[in-house]
C-alpha positions as CSV (number, residue, x, y, z in Angstrom):
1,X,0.3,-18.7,16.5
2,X,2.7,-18.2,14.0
3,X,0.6,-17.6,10.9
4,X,-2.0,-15.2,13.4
5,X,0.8,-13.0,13.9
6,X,1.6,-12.8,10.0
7,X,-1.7,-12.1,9.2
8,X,-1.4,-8.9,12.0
9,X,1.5,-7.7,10.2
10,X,0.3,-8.2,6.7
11,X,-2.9,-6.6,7.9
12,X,-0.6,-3.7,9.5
13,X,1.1,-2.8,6.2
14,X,-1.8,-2.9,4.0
15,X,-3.6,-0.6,6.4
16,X,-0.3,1.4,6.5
17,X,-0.2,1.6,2.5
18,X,-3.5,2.7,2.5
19,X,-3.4,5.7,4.4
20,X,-0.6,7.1,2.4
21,X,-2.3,6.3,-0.7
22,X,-5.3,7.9,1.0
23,X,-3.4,11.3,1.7
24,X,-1.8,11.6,-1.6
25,X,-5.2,11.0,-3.7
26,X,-6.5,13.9,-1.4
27,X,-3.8,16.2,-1.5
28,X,-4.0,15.9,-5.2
29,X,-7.5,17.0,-5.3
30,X,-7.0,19.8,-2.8
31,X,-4.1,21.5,-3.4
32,X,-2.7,23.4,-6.4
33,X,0.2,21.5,-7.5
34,X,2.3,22.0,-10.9
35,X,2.4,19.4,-13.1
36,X,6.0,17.8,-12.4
37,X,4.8,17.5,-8.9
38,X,1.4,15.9,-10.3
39,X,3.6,13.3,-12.1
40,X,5.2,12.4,-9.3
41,X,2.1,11.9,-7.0
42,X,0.4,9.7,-10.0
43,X,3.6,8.0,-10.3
44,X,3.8,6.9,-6.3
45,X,0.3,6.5,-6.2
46,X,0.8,3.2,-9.1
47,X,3.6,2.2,-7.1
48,X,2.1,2.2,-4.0
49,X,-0.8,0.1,-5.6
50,X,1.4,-2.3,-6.8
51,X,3.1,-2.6,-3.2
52,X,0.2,-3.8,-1.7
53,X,-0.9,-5.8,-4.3
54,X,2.9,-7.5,-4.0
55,X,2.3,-7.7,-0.1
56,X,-0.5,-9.7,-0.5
57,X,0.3,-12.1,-2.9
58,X,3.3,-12.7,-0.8
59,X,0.9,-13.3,2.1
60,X,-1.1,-16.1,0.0
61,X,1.9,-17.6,-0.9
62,X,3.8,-17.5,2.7
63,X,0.5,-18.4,4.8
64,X,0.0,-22.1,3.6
65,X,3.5,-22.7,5.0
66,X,2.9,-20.8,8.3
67,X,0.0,-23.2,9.0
């Protein structure tokens, strides 16, 4: 039960991550935005790539043990 309700909140976070990824990419492509602000986005959007990538390594590593 344990390793069922880590796998919901993994799951949770991802789909979480995803979203905001999602409305950055599209606010990037829709709106005018200067450059600085452009930076930024790019920058988060990495960042926020590389969080989930982290979250589910961790998972991998942490469900063996929940098992």
């Amino acid at each position: 039960m344990e390793a069922l309700g880590f796998t919901i909140e993994v799951v949770g976070k991802l789909m979480v991550a995803y979203a905001a990824l999602s409305v950055h990419h599209r606010f990037r492509k829709e709106h005018k935005v200067d450059e600085k602000v452009f930076a930024t986005m790019s920058k988060e959007g990495w960042l926020g790539g590389l969080g989930m990538g982290l979250i589910a390594v961790g998972y991998f590593i942490q469900l063996p043990f929940k098992l």
